[in-house]
C-alpha positions in Angstrom: -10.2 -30.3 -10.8 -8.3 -27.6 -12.9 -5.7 -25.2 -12.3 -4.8 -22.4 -14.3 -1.2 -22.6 -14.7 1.6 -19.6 -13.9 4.4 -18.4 -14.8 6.8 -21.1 -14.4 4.0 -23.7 -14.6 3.2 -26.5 -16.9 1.5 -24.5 -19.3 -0.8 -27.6 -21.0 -4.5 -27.9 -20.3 -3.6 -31.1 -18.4 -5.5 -31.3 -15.2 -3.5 -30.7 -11.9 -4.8 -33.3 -10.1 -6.9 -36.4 -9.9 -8.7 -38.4 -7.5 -11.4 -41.3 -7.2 -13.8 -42.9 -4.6 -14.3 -46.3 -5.4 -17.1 -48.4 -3.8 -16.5 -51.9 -3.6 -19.3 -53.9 -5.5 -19.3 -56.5 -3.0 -22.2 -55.9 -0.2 -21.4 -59.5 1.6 -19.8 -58.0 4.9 -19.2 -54.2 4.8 -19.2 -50.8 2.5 -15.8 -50.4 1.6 -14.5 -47.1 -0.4 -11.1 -47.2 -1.6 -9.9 -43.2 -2.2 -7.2 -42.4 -4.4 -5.6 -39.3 -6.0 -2.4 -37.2 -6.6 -1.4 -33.5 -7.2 0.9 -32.8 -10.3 4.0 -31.9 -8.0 4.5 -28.2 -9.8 1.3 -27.7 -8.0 1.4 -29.0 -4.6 1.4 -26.9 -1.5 -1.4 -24.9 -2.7 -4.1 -26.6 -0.5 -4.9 -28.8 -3.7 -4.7 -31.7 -2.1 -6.6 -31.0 0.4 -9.4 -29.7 -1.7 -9.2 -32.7 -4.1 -9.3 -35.2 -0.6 -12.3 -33.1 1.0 -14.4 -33.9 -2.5 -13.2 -37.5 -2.2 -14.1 -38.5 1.4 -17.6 -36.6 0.9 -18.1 -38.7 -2.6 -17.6 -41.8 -0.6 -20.0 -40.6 2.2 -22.6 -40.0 -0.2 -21.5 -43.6 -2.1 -22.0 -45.1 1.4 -25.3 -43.5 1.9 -26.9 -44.3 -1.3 -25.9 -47.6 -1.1 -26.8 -48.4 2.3 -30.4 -46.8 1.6 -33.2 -49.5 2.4 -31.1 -52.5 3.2 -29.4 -54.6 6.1 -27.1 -52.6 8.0 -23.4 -53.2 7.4 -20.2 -52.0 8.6 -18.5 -49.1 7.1 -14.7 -48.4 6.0 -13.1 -45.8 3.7 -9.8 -46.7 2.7 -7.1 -44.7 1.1 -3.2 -45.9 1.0 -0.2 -43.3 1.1 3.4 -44.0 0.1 5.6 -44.6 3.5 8.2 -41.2 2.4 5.2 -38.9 1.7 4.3 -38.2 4.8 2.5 -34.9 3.8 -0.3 -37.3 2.2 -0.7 -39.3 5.7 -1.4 -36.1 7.6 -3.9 -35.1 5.3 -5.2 -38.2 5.9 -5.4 -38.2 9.4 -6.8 -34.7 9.4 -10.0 -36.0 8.0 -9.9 -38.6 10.8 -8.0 -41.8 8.9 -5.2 -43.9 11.3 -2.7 -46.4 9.8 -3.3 -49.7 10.3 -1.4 -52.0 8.2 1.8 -51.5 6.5 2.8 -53.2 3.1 6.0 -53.5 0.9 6.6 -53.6 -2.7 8.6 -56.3 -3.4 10.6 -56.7 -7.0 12.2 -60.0 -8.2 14.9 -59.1 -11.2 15.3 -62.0 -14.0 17.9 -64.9 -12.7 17.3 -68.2 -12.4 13.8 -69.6 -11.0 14.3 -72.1 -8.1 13.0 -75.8 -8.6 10.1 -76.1 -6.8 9.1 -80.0 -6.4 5.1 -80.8 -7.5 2.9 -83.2 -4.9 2.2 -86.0 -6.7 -1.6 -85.5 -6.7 -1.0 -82.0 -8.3 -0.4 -80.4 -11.9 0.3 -76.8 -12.9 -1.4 -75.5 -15.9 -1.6 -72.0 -17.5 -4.8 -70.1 -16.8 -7.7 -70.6 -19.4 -10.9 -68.5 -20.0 -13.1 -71.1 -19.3 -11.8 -71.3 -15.5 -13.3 -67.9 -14.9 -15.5 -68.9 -12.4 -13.3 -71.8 -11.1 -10.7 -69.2 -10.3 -12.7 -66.7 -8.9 -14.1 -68.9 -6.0 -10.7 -70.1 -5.5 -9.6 -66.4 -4.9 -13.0 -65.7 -2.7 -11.6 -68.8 -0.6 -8.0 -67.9 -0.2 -8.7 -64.3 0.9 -11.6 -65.1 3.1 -9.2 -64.0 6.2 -6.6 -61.6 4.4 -6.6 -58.0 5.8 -9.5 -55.5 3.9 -10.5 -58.4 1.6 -13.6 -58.7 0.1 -15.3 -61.2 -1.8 -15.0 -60.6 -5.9 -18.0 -60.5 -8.1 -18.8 -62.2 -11.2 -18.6 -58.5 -12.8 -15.7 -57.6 -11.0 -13.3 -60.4 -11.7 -14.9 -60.4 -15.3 -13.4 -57.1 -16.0 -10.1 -58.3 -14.0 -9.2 -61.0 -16.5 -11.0 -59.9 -19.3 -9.0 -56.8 -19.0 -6.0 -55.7 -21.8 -3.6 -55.7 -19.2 -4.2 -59.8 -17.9 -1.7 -62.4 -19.0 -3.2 -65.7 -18.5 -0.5 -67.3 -21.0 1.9 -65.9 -17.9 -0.8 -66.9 -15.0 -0.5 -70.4 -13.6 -3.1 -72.3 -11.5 -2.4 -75.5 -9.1 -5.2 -78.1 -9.9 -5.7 -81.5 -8.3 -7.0 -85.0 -10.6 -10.3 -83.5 -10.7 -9.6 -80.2 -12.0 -10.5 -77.8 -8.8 -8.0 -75.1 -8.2 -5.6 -75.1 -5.3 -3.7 -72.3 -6.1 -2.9 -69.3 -8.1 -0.5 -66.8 -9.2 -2.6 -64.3 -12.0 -0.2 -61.7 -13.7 -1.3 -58.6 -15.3 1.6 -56.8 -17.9 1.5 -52.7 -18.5 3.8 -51.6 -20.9 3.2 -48.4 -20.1 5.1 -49.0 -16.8 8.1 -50.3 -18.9 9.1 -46.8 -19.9 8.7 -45.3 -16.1 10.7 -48.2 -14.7 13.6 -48.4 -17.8 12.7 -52.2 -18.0 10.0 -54.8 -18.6 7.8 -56.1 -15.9 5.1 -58.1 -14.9 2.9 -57.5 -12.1 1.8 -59.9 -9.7 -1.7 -59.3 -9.0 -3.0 -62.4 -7.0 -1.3 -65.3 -5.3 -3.7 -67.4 -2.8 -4.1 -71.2 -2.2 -7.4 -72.5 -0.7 -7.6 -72.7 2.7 -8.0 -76.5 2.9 -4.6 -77.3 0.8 -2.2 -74.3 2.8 0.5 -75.7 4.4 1.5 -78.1 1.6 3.8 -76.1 -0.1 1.6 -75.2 -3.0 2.2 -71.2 -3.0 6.2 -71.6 -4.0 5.0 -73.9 -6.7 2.4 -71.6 -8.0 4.8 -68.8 -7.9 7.8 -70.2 -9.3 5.6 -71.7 -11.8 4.8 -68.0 -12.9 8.0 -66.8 -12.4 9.4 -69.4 -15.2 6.2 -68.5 -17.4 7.7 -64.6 -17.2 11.2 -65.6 -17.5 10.5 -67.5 -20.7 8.9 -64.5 -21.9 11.7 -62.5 -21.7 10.3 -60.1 -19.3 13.0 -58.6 -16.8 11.3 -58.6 -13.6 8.4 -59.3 -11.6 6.8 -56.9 -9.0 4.4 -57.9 -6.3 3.2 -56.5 -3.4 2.5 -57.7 0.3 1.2 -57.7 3.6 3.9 -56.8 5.9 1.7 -58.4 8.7 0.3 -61.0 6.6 -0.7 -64.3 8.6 0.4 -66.6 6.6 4.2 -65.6 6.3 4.4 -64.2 2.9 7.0 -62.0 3.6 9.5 -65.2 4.0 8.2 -66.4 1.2 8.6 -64.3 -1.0 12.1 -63.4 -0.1 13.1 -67.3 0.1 12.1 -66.7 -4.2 14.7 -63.8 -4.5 12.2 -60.9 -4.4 13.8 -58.2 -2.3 11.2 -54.9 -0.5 11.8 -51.8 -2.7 9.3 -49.5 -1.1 7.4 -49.4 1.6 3.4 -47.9 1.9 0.5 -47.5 4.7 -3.3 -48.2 4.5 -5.0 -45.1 6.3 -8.5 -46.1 7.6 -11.5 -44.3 8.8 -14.7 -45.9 9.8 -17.3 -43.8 10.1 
């Protein structure tokens, strides 16, 4: 979607907004479409948005439709988050019939010293390596088996996850027991070109989960401090992470018991046909 610009507009050929509707590979439990856009903001309030949102909930219909053609019957849910203070974004939302149903927080963790946490004696910590793709991609299906909006990942998916430019596996640490399977752990992705917008390095935290056999044991502080120390070393200034505010399994204390502290808040808007 183009705009032509004004007087007293950008006056580049760059596009005044942008959107997405992304259909979840996974076909194991329900059609899930994740929506995303934004408006440049010297061209909001023009009924943009809510142009560029009517295209994207009727892409995802379609997504749905063509997807569901000829096979079992599933579940559907289209998904789009919103920033908690731009409340303009959640009403145009829940004009096209989304409600909020789970909150989460952006949680940032600035470079100081990484707690000690002790190892179970049946345990080591190792960096991630390439050829426990698959390893770690069950152990990620298995850890997020009950999380909120979760879906199993694909062998293509997670390929292009870790194969990505952004992945850091030399920063990503996994817990594994004496025979090698995967406990838990914390993968870290690194864009640079969120350096500049921030004013200082980062890492992002993209995935922390610990089987659901081996919860309870302490093995997610590990994991996490683990990767904390791997960004430390690498004189990276922070690390960002994001959570379920209503998480089951307590992340939220967690986290903050590691010296993260919640720097903005966001809402997942959901409508199922």
């Amino acid at each position: 979607m183009r705009a032509t610009p004004s007087s007293g507009s950008p006056r580049t050929a760059a596009p005044s907004a942008a959107g997405s509707s992304f259909l979840h590979p996974s076909r194991s439990e329900k059609l899930s479409v994740h929506l995303a856009g934004s408006v440049h903001p010297a061209w909001r309030r023009r009924g943009i948005g809510r142009e560029l949102f009517a295209w994207q909930n009727a892409r995802a219909e379609r997504q749905v439709a063509e997807a569901a053609a000829g096979a079992e019957t599933l579940p559907v849910e289209l998904k789009t988050y919103a920033e908690a203070v731009n409340v303009g974004h959640q009403a145009l939302a829940a004009a096209f019939g989304f409600t909020a149903e789970r909150w989460f927080a952006t949680m940032v963790r600035a470079g100081s010293e990484v707690p000690a946490v002790a190892a179970p004696e049946d345990v080591e910590v190792v960096a991630y390596a390439s050829d426990r793709q698959e390893d770690a991609r069950k152990a990620r299906n298995d850890a997020f088996r009950d999380h909120w909006g979760s879906l199993p990942s694909t062998t293509e998916g997670w390929a292009k996850f870790v194969g990505s430019e952004f992945f850091r596996g030399d920063l990503s640490r996994l817990v594994v027991d004496g025979e090698g399977r995967i406990l838990a752990f914390c993968l870290v992705t690194v864009n640079h070109d969120d350096w500049e917008a921030r004013g200082r390095s980062n890492a992002y935290i993209d995935l922390i989960g610990v089987v659901r056999d081996r919860r309870r044991q302490g093995l997610a502080p590990l994991v996490i401090a683990q990767a904390l120390q791997a960004i430390a070393d690498a004189d990276i200034d922070e690390a960002i992470l994001d959570v379920d505010t209503a998480s089951s399994t307590g992340a939220n204390t967690l986290y903050e018991g590691l010296g993260f502290v919640a720097e903005e808040r966001s809402v997942a808007l959901v409508r199922r046909p």
